[in-house]
N, C-alpha and C positions, 0 to 999 in steps of 0.2 A: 679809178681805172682798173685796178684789180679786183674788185668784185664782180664787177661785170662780167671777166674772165672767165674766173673762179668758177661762177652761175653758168656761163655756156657749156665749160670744158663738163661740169656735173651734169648739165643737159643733156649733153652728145652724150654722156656715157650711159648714163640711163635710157635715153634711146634704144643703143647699141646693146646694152645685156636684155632691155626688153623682146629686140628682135631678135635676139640668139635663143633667149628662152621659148619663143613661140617656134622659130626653127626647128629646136628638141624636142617639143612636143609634136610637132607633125610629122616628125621623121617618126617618134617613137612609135605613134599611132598607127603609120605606115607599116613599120616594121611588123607590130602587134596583131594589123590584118592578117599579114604577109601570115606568119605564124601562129592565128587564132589564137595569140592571147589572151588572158579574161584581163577586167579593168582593173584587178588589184594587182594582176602581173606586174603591168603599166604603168602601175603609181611605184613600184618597187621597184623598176627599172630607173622611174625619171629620179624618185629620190638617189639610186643609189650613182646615176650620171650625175646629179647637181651635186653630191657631198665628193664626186671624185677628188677635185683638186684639195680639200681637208686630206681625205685618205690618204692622199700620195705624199703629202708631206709629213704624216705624222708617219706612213711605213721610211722613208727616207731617213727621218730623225731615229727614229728607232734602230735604221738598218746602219746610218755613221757614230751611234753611239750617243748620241748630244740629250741634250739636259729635254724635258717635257716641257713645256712652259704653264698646263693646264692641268694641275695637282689639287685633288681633293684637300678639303681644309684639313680631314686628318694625317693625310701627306705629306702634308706642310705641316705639321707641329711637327712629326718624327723626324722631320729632314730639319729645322732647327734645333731641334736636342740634341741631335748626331753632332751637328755641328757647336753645340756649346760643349758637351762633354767632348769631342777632337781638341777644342780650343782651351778647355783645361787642362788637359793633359797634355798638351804643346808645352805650357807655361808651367808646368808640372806640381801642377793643382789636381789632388781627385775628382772624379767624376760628380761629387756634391758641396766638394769646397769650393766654396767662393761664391757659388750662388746665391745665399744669401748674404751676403759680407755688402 
């Protein structure tokens, strides 16, 4: 019984962002005339309407302070060494005792 669900509710939605995407594209195309845009304006406008809602949350997270969730892997090595040598030095180990222990 719950698959079947599952199936419609992802049906309807991909419906509904389909027909929203084709709405942005006519309106942007509209607009485009309106302003004798060229075609690459168009494609930079629609890409930069479709990543909005990305943008707005990473300038939010940025703007409350809160942690990135999307860190380059050399990122993430510096921010766990930070945090080993924090956690030796808590336990008032040096910064390279105990790592090998």
């Amino acid at each position: 019984m719950r698959d079947p669900l599952v199936l419609g509710v992802f049906l309807l939605a991909t419906a509904v962002a389909l027909a929203a995407s084709h709405l942005l594209i006519v309106r942007l195309e509209r607009i485009g005339a309106r302003l004798t845009l060229t075609e690459a304006a168009l494609g930079l406008l629609a890409a930069l309407a479709a990543d909005t809602p990305e943008i707005a949350t990473a300038v939010t997270a940025l703007v409350q302070k809160q942690n990135v969730a999307d860190f380059q892997p050399c990122q993430l090595r510096q921010l766990e060494s930070g945090r080993a040598e924090h956690e030796l030095h808590a336990h008032g180990q040096g910064a390279h005792e105990g790592l090998l222990a």
